[in-house]
C-alpha positions, -999 to +999 in steps of 0.1 A: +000+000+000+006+036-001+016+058+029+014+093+013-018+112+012-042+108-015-040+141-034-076+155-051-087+152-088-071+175-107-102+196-128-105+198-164-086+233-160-060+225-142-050+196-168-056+220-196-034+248-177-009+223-170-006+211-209-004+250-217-039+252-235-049+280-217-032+303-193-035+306-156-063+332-143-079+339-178-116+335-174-135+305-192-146+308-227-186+304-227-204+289-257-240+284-263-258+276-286-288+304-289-298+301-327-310+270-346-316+271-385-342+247-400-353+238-436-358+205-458-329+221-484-298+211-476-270+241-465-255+241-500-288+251-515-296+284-529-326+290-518-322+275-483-318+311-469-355+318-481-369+285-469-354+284-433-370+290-401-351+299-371-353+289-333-337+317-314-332+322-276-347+354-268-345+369-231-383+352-224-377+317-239-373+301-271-393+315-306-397+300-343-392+328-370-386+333-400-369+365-399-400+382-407-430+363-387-431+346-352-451+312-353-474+300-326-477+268-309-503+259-336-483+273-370-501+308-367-478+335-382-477+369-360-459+401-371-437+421-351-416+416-315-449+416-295-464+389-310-439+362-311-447+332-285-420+319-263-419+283-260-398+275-226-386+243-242-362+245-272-373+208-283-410+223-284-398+252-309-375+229-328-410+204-334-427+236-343-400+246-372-399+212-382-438+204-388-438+238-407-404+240-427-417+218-457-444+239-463-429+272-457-443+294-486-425+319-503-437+337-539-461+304-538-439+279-535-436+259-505-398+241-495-407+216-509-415+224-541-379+243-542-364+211-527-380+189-554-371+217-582-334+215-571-327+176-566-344+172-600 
């Protein structure tokens, strides 16, 4: 056995300090993620910008937009900052955008029809 005192974990810090990754007394880096992008076009697509809805973290919760409109809990679309709803769960907004991305309309043509023009 071993007669010297068991010394504590290190933390991930101190290993990372001690491999020189960061330096002693700076403060933590912070990332989170506060912006979701959904749409049936992949990211290479052209028109993916036009047929994406965003879940954003706003102040009061979690909102589907797209840019323009904030959609309700039942697909409604509302104008303006007032009129967004605030979904407290991010996997509630994310269903939301997902249910309503495909038929996202824009100049009359839903995602879909832009997905199926483009993989033609």
């Amino acid at each position: 056995m071993n007669d010297s005192p068991a010394s504590p974990a290190m933390t991930m810090r101190q290993i990372r300090e001690g491999l020189g990754h960061i330096k002693p007394g700076e403060p933590k880096v912070l990332v989170a993620i506060t912006r979701y992008e959904v749409s049936v076009l992949p990211a290479d697509d052209i028109n993916r910008r036009y047929f994406a809805l965003f879940v954003e973290l706003t102040p009061h919760g979690w909102i589907v937009t797209d840019g323009h409109a904030g959609y309700d809990a039942d697909g409604t679309a509302h104008f303006g900052e007032m009129r967004r709803h605030h979904f407290a769960d991010v996997d509630d907004a994310l269903a939301i955008a997902r249910r309503l991305a495909p038929d996202l309309t824009v100049n009359g043509h839903t995602a879909t029809d832009a997905y199926r023009r483009t993989q033609a």
